[in-house]
Wavefront OBJ file of the C-alpha trace (Angstrom):
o trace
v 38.597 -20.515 -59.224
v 37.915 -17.002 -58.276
v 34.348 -15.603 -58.226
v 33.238 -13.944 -61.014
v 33.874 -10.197 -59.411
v 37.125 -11.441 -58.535
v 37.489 -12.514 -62.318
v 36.475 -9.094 -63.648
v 38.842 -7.456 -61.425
v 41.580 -9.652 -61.885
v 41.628 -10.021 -65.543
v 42.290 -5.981 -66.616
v 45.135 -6.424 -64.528
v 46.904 -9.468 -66.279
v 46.241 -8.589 -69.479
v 48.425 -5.325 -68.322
v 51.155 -7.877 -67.430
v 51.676 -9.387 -70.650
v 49.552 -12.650 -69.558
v 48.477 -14.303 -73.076
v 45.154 -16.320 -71.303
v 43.496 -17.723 -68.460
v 42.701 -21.227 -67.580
v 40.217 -22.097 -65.510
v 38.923 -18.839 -64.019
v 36.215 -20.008 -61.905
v 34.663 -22.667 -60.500
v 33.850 -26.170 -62.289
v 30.499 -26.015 -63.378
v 30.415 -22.227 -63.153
v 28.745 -22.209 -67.226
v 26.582 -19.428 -66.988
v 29.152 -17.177 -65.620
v 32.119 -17.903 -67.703
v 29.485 -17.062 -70.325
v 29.383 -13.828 -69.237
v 32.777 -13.461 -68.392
v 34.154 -14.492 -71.758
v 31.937 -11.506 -73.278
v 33.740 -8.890 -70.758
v 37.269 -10.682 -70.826
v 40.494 -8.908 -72.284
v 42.121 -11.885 -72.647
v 40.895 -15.467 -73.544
v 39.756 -17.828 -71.399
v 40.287 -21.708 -71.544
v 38.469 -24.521 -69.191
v 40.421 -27.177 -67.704
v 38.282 -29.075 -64.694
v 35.148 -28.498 -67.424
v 36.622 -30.173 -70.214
v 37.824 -33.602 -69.590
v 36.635 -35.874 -72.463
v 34.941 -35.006 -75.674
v 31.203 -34.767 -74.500
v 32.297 -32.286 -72.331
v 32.537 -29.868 -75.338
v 29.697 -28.906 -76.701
v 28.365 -27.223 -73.242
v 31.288 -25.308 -73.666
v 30.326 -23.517 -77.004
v 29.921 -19.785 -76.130
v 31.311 -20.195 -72.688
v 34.962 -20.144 -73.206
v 37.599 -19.321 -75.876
v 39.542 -22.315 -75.395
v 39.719 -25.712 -73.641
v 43.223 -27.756 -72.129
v 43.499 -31.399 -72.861
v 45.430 -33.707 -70.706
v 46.111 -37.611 -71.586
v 46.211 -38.284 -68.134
v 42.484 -36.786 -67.956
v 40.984 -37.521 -70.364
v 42.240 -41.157 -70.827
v 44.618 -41.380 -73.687
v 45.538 -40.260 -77.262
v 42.629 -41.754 -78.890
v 40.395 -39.428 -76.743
v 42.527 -36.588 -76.878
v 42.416 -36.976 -80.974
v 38.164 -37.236 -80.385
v 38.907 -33.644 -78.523
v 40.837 -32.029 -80.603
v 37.693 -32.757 -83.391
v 35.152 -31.904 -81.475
v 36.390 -28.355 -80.251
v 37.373 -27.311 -84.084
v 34.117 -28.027 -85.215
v 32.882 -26.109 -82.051
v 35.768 -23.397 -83.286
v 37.235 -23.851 -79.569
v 40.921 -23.185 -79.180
v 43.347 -26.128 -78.015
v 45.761 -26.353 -75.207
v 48.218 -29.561 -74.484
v 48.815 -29.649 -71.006
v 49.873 -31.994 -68.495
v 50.388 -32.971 -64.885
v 53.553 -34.010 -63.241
v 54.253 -37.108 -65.064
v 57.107 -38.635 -66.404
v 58.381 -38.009 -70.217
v 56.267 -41.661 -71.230
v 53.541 -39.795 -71.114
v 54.464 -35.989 -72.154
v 56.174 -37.831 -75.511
v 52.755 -39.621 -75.734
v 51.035 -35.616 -75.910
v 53.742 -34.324 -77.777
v 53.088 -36.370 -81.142
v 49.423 -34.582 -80.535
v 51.687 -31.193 -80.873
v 51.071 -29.919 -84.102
v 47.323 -30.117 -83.754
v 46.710 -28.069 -81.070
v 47.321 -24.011 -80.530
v 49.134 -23.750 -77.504
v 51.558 -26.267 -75.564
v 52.233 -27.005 -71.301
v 54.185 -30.288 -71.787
v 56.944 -29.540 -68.885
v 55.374 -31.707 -66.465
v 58.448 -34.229 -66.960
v 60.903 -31.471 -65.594
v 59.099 -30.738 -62.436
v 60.115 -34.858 -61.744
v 63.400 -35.715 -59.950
v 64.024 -38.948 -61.803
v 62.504 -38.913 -64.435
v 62.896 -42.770 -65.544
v 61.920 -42.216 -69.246
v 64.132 -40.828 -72.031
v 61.475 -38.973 -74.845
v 60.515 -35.474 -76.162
v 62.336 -32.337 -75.338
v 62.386 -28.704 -75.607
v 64.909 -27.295 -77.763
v 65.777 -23.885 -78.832
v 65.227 -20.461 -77.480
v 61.936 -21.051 -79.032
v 61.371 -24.394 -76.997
v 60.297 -26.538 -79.938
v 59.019 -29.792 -79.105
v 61.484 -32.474 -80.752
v 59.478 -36.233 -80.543
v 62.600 -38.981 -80.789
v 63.230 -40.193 -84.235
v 63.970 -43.662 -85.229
v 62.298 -45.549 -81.865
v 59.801 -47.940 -81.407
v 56.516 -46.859 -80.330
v 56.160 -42.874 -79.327
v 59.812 -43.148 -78.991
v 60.004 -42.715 -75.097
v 62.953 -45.014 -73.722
v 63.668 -46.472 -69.797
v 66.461 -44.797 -69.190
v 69.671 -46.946 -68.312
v 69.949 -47.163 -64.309
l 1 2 3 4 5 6 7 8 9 10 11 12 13 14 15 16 17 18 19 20 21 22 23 24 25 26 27 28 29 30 31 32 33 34 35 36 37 38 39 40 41 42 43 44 45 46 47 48 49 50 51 52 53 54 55 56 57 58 59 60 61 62 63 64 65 66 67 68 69 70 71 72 73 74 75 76 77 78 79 80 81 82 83 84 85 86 87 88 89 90 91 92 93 94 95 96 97 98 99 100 101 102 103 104 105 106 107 108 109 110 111 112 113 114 115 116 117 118 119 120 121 122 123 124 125 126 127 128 129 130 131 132 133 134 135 136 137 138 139 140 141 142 143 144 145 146 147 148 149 150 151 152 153 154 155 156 157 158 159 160
């Protein structure tokens, strides 16, 4: 995270570039200041680090535009579905994101898709080998496509 001068200074300048938002601009923790920083900001500002599980959120009210949920953070879809409810009734914005994991887990996020405002579920092709067949991005739009007609969230092993 930068410092909250750095922020200021560094913020004009991407919203110049085209950059649609920030995620976590400063430091974990940092509450007060991303307070203040979300009244100066150009663009809008989500938390990552500060919002890992749904009674993270309500600190977060008036500090932040927006907050990124990952399964592998916060521990699964059921919590990710408590998130998503908690930050619309706190009128929070919603990102999907993800680590580097395989496509088990990014189809597990992607049935979470249509809930949420904004979408980073391309952790599974930053992996080598990915052993899992599931979601994908199609189109010049990249639309997430969930597998139809599977068992379970419709992620497969894929044949060796």
């Amino acid at each position: 995270g930068w410092t909250l001068d750095q922020a200021r200074r560094c913020l004009g300048l991407l919203a110049d570039l085209g950059v649609e938002y920030v995620e976590q601009p400063l430091a974990i923790g940092a509450f007060d200041q991303m307070a203040v920083l979300k009244k100066e900001s150009p663009l809008p500002l989500f938390v990552d680090e500060d919002s890992q599980v749904a009674r993270d959120l309500p600190r977060l009210a008036g500090v932040c535009h927006g907050i990124n949920i990952k399964l592998m953070k916060c521990g699964g879809l059921l919590e990710a579905r408590k998130m998503i409810a908690v930050a619309r009734a706190l009128d929070l914005q919603i990102m999907l994101g993800c680590m580097i994991e395989t496509s088990l887990a990014i189809t597990a996020a992607a049935h979470l898709a249509s809930l949420v405002d904004h979408l980073d579920l391309d952790g599974a092709l930053l992996t080598a080998d990915d052993p899992f067949d599931g979601m994908t991005l199609e189109g010049p739009e990249q639309y997430v496509r969930v597998p139809q007609n599977r068992p379970g969230i419709g992620a497969l092993p894929r044949s060796a």
